[in-house]
C-alpha distance (Angstrom), angle and dihedral (degrees) to the residues before:
residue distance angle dihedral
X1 . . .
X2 3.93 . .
X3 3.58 89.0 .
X4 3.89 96.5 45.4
X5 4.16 83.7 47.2
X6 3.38 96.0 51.6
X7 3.83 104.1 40.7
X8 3.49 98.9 44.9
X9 3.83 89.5 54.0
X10 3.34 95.7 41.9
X11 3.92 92.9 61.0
X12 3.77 115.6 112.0
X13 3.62 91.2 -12.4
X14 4.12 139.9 114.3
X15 3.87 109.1 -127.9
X16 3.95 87.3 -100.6
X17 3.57 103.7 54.6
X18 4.07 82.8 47.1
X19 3.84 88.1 48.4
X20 3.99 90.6 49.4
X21 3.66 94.7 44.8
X22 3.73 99.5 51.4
X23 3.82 85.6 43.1
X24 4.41 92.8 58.2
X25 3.93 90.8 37.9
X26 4.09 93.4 51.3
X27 3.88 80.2 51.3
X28 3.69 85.2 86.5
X29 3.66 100.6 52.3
X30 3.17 127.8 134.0
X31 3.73 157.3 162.8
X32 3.51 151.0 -129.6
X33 3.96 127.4 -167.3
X34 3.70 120.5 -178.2
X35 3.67 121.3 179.9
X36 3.51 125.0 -142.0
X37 3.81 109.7 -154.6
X38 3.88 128.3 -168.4
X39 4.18 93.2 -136.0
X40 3.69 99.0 -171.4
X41 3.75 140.5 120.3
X42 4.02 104.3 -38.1
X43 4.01 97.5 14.3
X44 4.01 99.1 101.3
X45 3.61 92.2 88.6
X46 4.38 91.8 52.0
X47 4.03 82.4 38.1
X48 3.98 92.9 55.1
X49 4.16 89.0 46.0
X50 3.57 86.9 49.6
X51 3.84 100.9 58.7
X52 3.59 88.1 33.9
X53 3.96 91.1 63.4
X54 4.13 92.8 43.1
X55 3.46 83.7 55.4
X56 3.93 95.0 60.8
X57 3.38 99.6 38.8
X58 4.02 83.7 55.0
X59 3.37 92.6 47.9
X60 4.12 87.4 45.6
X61 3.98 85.9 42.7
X62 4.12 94.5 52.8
X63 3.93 95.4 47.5
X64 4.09 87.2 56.5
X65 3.83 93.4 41.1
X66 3.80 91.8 -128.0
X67 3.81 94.3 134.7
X68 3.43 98.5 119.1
X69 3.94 82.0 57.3
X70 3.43 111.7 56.5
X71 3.23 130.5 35.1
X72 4.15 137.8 173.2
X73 3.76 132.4 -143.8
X74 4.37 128.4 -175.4
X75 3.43 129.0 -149.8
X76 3.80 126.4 178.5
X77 3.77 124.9 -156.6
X78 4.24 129.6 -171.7
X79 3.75 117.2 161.6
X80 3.61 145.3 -93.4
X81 4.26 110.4 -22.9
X82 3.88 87.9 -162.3
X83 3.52 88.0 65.5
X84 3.96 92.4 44.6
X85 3.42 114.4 1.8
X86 3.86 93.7 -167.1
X87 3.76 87.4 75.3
X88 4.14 86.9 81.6
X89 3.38 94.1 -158.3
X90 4.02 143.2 27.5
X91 3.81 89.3 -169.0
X92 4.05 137.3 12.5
X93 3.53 134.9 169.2
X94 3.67 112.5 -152.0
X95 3.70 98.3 166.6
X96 3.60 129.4 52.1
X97 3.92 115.2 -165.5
X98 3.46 89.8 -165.0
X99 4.34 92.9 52.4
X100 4.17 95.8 27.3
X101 3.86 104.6 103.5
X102 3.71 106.2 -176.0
X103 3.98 139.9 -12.9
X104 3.58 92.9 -83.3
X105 3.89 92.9 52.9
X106 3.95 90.9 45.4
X107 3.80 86.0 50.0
X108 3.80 94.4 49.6
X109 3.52 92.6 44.6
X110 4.20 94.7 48.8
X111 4.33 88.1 37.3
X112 3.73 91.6 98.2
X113 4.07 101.8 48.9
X114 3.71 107.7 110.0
X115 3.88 132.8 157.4
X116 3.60 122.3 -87.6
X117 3.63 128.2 -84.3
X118 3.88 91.2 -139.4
X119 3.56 142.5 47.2
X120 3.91 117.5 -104.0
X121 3.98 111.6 -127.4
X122 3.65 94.0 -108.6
X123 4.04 127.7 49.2
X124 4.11 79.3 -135.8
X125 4.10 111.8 75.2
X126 4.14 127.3 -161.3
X127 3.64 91.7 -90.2
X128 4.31 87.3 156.6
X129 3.72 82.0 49.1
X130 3.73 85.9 66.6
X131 3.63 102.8 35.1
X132 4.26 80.4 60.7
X133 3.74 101.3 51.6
X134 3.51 85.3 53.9
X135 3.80 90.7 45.8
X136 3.58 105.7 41.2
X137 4.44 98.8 27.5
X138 4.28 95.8 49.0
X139 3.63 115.4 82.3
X140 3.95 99.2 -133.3
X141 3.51 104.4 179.0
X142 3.76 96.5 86.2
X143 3.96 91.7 55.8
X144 4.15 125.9 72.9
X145 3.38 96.4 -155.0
X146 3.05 125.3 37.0
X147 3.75 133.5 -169.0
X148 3.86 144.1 164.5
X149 3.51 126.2 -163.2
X150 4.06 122.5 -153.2
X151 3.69 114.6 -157.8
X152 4.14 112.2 -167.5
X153 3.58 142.1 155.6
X154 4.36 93.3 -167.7
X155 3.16 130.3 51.6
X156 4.64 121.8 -114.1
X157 3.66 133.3 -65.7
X158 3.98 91.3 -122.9
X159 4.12 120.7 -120.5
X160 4.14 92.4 -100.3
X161 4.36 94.5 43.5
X162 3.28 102.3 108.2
X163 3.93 97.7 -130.7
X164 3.57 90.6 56.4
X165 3.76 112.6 109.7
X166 3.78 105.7 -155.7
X167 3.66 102.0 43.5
X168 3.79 92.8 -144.9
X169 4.07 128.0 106.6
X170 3.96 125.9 -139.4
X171 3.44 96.9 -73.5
X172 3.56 96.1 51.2
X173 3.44 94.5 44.1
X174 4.04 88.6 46.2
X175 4.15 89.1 52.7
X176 3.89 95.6 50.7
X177 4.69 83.7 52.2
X178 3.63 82.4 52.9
X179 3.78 96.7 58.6
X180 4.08 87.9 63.0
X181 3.59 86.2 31.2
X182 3.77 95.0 -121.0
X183 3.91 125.0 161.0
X184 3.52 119.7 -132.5
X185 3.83 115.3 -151.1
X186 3.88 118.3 -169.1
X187 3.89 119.5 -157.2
X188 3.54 92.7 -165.8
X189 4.27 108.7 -162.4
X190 3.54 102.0 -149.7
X191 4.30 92.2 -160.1
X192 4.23 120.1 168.8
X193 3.72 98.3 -99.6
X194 3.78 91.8 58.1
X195 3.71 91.0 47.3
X196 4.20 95.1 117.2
X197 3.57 88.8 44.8
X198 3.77 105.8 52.6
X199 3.34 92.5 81.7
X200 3.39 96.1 62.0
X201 4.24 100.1 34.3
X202 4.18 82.2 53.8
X203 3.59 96.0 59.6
X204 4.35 88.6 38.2
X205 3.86 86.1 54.2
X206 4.00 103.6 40.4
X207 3.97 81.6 54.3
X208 4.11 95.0 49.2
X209 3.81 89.9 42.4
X210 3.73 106.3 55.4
X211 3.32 110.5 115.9
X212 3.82 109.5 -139.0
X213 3.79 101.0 -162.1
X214 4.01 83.4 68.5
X215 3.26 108.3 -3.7
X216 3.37 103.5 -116.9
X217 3.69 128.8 166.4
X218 4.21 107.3 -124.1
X219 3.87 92.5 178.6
X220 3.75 111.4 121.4
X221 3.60 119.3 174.3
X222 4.13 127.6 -143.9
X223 3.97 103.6 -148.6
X224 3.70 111.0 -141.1
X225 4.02 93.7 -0.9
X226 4.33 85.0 -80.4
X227 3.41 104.3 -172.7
X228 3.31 96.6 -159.2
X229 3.69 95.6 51.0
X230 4.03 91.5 43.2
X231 4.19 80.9 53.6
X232 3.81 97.6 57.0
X233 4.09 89.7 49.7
X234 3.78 94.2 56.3
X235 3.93 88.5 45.5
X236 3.35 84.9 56.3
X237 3.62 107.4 38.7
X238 4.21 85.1 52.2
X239 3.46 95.2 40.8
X240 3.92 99.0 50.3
X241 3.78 95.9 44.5
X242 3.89 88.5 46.1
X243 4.27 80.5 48.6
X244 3.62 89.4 54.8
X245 4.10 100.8 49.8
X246 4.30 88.1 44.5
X247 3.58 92.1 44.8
X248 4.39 86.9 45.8
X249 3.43 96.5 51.3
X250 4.26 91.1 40.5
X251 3.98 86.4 53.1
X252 3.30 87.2 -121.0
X253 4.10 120.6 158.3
X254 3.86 90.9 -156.6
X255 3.86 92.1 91.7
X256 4.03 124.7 161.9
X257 3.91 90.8 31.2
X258 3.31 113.7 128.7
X259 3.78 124.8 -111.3
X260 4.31 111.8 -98.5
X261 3.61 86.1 -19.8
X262 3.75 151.2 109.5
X263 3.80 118.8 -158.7
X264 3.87 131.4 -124.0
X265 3.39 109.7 -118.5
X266 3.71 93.5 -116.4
X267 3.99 84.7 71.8
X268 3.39 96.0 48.2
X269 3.64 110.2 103.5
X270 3.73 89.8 41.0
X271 3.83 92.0 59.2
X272 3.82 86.9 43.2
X273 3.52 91.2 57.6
X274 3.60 100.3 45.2
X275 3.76 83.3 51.6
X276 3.86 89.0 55.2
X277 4.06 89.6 46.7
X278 3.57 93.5 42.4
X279 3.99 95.7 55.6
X280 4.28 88.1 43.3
X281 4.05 81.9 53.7
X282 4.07 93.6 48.1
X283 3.31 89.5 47.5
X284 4.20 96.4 50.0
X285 3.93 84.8 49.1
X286 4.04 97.1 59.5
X287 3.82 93.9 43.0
X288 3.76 85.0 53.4
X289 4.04 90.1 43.7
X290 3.57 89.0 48.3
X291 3.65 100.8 42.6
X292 3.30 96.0 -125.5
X293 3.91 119.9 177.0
X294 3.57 132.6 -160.3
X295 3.91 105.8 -132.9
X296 4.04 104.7 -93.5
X297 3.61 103.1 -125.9
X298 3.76 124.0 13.3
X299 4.09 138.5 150.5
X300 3.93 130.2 -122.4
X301 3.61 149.4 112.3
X302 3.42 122.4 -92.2
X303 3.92 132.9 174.7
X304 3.80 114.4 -121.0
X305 3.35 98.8 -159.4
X306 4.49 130.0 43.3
X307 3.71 104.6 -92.5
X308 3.99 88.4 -139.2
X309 3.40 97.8 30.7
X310 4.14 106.5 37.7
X311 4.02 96.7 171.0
X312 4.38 81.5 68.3
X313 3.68 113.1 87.3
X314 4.44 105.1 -142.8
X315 4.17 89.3 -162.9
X316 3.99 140.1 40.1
X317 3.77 107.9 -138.0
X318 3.53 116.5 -151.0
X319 4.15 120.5 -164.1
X320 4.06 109.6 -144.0
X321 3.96 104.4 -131.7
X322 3.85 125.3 -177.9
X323 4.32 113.3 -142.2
X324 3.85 79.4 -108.1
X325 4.22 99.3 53.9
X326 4.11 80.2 35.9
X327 3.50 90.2 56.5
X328 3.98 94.4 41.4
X329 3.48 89.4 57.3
X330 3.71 94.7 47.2
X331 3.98 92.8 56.6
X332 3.63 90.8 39.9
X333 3.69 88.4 54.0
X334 3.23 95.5 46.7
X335 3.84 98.3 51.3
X336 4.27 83.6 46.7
X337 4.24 86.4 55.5
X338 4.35 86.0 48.1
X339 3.58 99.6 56.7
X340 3.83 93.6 32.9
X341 3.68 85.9 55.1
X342 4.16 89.6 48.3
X343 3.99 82.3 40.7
X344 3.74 88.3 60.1
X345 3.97 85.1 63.9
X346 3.42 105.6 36.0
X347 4.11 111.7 20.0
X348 3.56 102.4 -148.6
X349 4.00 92.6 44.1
X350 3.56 87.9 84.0
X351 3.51 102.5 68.8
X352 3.58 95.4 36.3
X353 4.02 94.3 60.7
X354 4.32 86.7 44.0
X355 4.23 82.4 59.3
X356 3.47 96.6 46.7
X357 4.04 86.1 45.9
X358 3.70 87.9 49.4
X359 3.62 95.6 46.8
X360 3.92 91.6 56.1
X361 3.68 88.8 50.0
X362 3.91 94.8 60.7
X363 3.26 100.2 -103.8
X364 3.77 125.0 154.2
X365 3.58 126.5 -89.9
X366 3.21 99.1 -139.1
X367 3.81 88.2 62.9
X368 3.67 98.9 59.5
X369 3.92 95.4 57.0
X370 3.96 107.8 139.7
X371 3.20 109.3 -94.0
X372 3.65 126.2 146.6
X373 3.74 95.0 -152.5
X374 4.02 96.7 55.6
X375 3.68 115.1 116.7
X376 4.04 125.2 -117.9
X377 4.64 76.5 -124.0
X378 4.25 82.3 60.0
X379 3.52 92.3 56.9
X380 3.56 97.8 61.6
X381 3.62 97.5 -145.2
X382 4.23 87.8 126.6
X383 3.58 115.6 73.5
X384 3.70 118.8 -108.0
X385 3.89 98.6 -110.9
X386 4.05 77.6 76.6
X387 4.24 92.4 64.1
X388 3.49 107.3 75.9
X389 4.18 103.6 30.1
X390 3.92 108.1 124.1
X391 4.28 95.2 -117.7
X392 3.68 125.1 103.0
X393 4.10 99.0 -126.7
X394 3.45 121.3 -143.9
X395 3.25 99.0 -161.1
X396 4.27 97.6 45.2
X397 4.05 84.3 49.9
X398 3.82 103.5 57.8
X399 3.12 117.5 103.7
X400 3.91 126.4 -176.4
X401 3.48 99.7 -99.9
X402 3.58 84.2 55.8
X403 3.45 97.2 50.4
X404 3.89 91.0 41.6
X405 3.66 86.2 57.9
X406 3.72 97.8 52.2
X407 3.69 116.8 101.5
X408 3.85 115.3 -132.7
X409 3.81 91.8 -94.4
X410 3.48 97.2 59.6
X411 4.29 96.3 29.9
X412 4.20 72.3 57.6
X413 3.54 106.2 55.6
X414 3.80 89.7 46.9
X415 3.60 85.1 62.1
X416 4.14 91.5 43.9
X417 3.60 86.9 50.4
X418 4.02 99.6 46.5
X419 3.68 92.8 40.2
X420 3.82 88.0 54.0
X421 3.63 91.7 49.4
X422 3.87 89.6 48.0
X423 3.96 90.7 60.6
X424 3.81 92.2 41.5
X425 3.54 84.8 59.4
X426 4.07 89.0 54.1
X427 3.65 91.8 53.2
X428 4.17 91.3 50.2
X429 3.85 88.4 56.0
X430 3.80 98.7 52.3
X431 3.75 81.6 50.1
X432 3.45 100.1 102.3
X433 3.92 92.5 156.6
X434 3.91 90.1 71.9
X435 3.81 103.5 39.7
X436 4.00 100.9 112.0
X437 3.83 135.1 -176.9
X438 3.62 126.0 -117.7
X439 3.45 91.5 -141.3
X440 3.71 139.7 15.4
X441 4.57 107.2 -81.8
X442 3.36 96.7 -2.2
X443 3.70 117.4 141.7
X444 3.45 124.4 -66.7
X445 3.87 93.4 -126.8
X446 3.73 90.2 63.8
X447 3.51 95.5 53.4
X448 4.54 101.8 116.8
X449 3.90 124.3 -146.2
X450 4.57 109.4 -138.2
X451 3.72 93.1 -117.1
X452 3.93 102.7 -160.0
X453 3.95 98.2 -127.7
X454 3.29 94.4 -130.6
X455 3.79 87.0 73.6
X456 3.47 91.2 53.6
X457 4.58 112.8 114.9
């Protein structure tokens, strides 16, 4: 995006005139926040706090006239309402940012979220149930910068529990902010009774909240639940992305600072790295204002990976798939989840069932042998689009020793993690915002889905 930004301005222009233009188009900058707040048992407190900071930053946001700017939505999540129907709700949206006109109307709009009168089945609630209202029921486009906020004292009913609503894990859920390119922050309120789970909820939320366009970590935890402490990081939060649209539309090159305000150390690093998101998001904006274009097709090397830092990926690879190798995929998938499932019962089941679905896709004979050391990719029951992508699959290297030599924990969470997949897969084809063409009226058929590899079997 800083490349497309900078290029397209650049074009035909002295660095002035660039300088002057980017400064009139970032006039009209702005930002939405919604927060996504976990409104069961024990949450009025956090829920109180919450409204209590909106209302600040309103009152900060009317005295500098930046309404037009900034603007807040709320969403509150429980969990399933089959499983207790007394919950009411598993999601609800009680604050547009699109429809809230001023702090008053966000306050009157937000005035009648409380916690629940009952318990949810689970001490884990559909946090990723909240994250995707948000997502999916918020029309982003008008907004720059774009932000949601999850508030939670649990940790998330994973994609394959079967009171979670969405059906997808952090990293799904993570992908699908990424299309809008919204960042999810997680205040994460690590109080006594969740003490066995936080474990668990920490690594859930560091994986939902890394921001891809940098990859920045937006977990912060609350030790102990601290009110106080959980207070001063929403002040913060609202205060530095407010910061950043006022000092945007001022031209000003102070960005992430907070309005009026100097920060306590301990909220440093998260106003540092909403200063580092903020600037990533500025720059997205011009390139789109600009129309800027990366060239379509071009050849170089690039290094996946940070030479210092090798555990941070430098690009996001996306796999082309047409509806029809989608929907390939899908079945095969489905028929790999089947026999691992029977495999599960009886060990060497598994393979069998993957020859007998090889055989009745044509392939060889000679390719099915027995042989415990022959790879799922030998079978041939994946297409061969899947040969030649630059991933080490986990799924196209087992073999059946392998899998014979899995206990049931691990011979599970293959399953967990294909059958996640599978219904990631489901939500891509009823996608039909982000079907493209190749090429200007060409069928309809041929149109491909960017499949983030990482979601590839």
């Amino acid at each position: 995006a800083a490349q497309q930004a900078q290029s397209g301005a650049s074009q035909g222009q002295n660095p002035a005139q660039t300088a002057a233009n980017a400064t009139s188009q970032l006039k009209e900058f702005s930002a939405a926040v919604v927060f996504v707040i976990d409104s069961t048992i024990s949450m009025d407190p956090y829920i109180e706090r919450t409204r209590d900071a909106i209302a600040k930053v309103y009152a900060q946001i009317a005295k500098e006239n930046l309404g037009r700017q900034v603007k807040f939505g709320l969403v509150a999540f429980r969990s399933s309402t089959q499983a207790v129907p007394g919950l009411e709700y598993v999601t609800k949206m009680y604050a547009d940012p699109n429809t809230v006109k001023d702090g008053a109307d966000f306050l009157a709009k937000a005035a009648d979220l409380k916690q629940a009168k009952v318990s949810s089945k689970s001490f884990n609630e559909d946090s990723y149930a909240g994250v995707m209202q948000a997502i999916d029921k918020v029309d982003w486009s008008p907004f720059g910068a774009r932000y949601v906020v999850l508030i939670t004292d649990a940790g998330a009913l994973d994609g394959d529990d079967k009171l979670s609503g969405t059906g997808l894990n952090a990293e799904q859920v993570r992908i699908e902010a990424s299309n809008p390119g919204v960042a999810i922050y997680t205040l994460h309120l690590k109080t006594a009774a969740g003490a066995k789970d936080h474990a668990k909820a920490e690594a859930q939320y560091q994986a939902l909240s890394t921001y891809t366009g940098t990859n920045t970590s937006l977990y912060y935890p609350v030790d102990a639940g601290d009110l106080n402490a959980f207070g001063s990081k929403v002040d913060a939060l609202a205060s530095a992305i407010t910061g950043q649209v006022k000092a945007a539309y001022m031209g000003d090159d102070a960005i992430g600072s907070a309005m009026n305000s100097k920060p306590a150390p301990a909220e440093q690093k998260m106003l540092d790295d909403a200063a580092l998101i903020g600037h990533a998001m500025r720059l997205a904006y011009l390139g789109e204002k600009t129309g800027s274009q990366a060239p379509p097709v071009f050849q170089a090397w690039i290094a996946d990976r940070d030479p210092i830092k090798q555990n941070v990926p430098t690009t996001d690879v996306r796999v082309l798939l047409t509806k029809s190798q989608l929907s390939d995929l899908s079945d095969v998938l489905k028929k790999i989840l089947d026999a691992a499932n029977e495999g599960m019962i009886s060990p060497s089941e598994m393979f069998e069932r993957l020859r007998s679905v090889a055989a009745t896709m044509g392939t060889d004979p000679n390719q099915l042998k027995q042989n415990g050391t022959a790879k799922l990719s030998e079978l041939g029951v994946l297409g061969e689009y899947l040969d030649d992508l630059p991933y080490h699959s986990e799924v196209l290297n087992l073999d059946e020793d392998t899998w014979k030599s899995w206990d049931g924990l691990a011979q599970e969470k293959f399953i967990r993690t294909l059958s996640t997949k599978l219904r990631h897969y489901q939500v891509y084809n009823a996608d039909v915002d982000r079907w493209v063409p190749l090429a200007e009226g060409s069928d309809a058929r041929d149109n491909v889905y960017p499949v983030p590899l990482e979601m590839m079997p």
